[in-house]
C-alpha positions as CSV (number, residue, x, y, z in Angstrom):
1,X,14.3,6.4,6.7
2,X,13.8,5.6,10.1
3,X,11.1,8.0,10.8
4,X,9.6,7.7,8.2
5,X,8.6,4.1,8.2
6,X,7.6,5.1,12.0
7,X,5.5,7.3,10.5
8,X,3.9,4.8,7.8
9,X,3.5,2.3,10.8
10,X,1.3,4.4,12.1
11,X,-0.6,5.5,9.4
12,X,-1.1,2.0,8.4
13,X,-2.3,0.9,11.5
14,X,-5.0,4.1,11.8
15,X,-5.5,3.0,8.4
16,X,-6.4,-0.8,9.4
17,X,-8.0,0.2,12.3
18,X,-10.6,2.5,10.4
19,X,-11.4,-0.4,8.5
20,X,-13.5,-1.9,11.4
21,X,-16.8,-0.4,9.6
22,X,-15.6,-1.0,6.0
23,X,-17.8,-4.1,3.6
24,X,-14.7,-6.2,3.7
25,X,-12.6,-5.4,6.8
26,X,-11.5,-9.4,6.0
27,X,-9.3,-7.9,2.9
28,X,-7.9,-4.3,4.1
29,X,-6.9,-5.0,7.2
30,X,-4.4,-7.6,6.4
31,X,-3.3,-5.3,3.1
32,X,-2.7,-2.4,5.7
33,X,-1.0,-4.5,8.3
34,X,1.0,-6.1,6.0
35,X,2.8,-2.7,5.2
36,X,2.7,-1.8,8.6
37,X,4.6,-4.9,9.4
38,X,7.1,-3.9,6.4
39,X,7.6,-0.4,7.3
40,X,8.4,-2.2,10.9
41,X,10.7,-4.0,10.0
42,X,12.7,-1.5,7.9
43,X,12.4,0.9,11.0
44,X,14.3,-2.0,12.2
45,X,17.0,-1.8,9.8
46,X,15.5,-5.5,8.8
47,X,15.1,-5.2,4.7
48,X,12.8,-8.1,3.1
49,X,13.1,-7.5,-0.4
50,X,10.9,-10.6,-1.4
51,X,8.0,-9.3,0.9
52,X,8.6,-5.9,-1.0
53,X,8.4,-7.1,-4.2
54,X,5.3,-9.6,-3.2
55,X,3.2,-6.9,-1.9
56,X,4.1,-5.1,-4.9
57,X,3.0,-7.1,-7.5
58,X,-0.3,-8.4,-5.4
59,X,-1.5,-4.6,-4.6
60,X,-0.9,-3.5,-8.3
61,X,-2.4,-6.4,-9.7
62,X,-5.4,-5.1,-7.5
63,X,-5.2,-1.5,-7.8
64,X,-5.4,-2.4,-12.0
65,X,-8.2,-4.4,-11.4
66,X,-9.9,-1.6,-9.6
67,X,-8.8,0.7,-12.8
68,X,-11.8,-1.6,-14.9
69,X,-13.8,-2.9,-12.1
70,X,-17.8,-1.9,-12.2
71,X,-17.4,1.8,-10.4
72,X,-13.6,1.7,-10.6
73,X,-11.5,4.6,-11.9
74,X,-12.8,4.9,-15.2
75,X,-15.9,4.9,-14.1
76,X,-15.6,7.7,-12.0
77,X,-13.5,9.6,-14.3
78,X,-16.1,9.0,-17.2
79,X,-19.4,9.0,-15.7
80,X,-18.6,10.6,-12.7
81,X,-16.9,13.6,-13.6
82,X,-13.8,12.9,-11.0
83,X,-16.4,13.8,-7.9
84,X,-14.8,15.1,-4.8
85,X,-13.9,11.6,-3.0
86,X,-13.8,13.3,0.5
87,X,-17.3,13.0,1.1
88,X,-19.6,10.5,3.0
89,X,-19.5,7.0,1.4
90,X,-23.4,6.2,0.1
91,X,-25.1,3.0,-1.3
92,X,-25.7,5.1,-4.5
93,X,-22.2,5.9,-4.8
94,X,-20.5,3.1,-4.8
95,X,-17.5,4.7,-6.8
96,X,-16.3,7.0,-3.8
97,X,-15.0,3.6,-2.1
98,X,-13.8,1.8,-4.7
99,X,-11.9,4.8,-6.1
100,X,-10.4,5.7,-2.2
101,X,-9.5,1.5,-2.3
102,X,-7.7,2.2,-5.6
103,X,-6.0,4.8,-4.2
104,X,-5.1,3.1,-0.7
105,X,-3.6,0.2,-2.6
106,X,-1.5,2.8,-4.8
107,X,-0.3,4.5,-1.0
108,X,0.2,0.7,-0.4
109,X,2.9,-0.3,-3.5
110,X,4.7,3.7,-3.2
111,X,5.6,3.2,0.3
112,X,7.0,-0.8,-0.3
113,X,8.8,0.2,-3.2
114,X,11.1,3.4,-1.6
115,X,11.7,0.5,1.1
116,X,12.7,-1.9,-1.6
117,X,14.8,0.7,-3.2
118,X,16.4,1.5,0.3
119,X,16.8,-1.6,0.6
120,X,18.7,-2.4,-2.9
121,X,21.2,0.4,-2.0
122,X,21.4,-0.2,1.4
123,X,22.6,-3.7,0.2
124,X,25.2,-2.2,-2.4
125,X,27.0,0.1,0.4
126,X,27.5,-3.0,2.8
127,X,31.2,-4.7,1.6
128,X,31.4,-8.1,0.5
129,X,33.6,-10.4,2.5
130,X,36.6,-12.0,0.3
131,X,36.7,-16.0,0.7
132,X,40.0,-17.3,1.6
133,X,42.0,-19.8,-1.0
């Protein structure tokens, strides 16, 4: 687990970083960092299981607004035919970044919730101390 959250810490940095250019760095970089700092932290052997589950619930409650939003998912699915989203973003094609958001935010609650589940077993292994009478 360790290098893999190395890895994500990484990623999520580059990811945060890349967001410099982005209409609203003001929202993705904290979402990215935010996971970065997670994935940290569990590199760390440190296991937050409220920040897991709060990041969680936030980033899906966002990736299922960007499911109905105005050039969300549906949208490209239905009127857009599922266009190749590795292309350069354009004013009249709005979709490609609001689709690649819904998609980071998905990256975002997969990679907090195999920490949480880590986490939950990690917990299970560790013995309980006995209280004395």
């Amino acid at each position: 687990m360790k290098i893999f959250n190395i890895i994500w810490v990484v990623l999520f940095v580059t990811f945060a970083g890349l967001q410099y250019n982005d209409p609203d760095p003001y929202l993705w970089m904290p979402i990215y960092l935010y996971c970065a700092w997670f994935c940290y932290l569990a590199a760390k052997k440190e296991f937050y299981p409220i920040g897991y589950a709060t990041g969680i619930i936030i980033f899906t409650g966002y990736a299922i607004y960007k499911i109905f939003d105005n050039n969300g998912l549906i949208d490209w699915f239905k009127f857009h035919h599922a266009e190749s989203l590795v292309q350069t973003m354009k004013a009249e094609k709005p979709w490609i970044e609001e689709v690649r958001e819904f998609f980071g935010l998905l990256i975002c609650v997969a990679v907090l919730a195999i920490n949480w589940i880590y986490a939950i077993r990690e917990n299970k292994k560790v013995p309980v101390k006995k209280r004395r009478r």
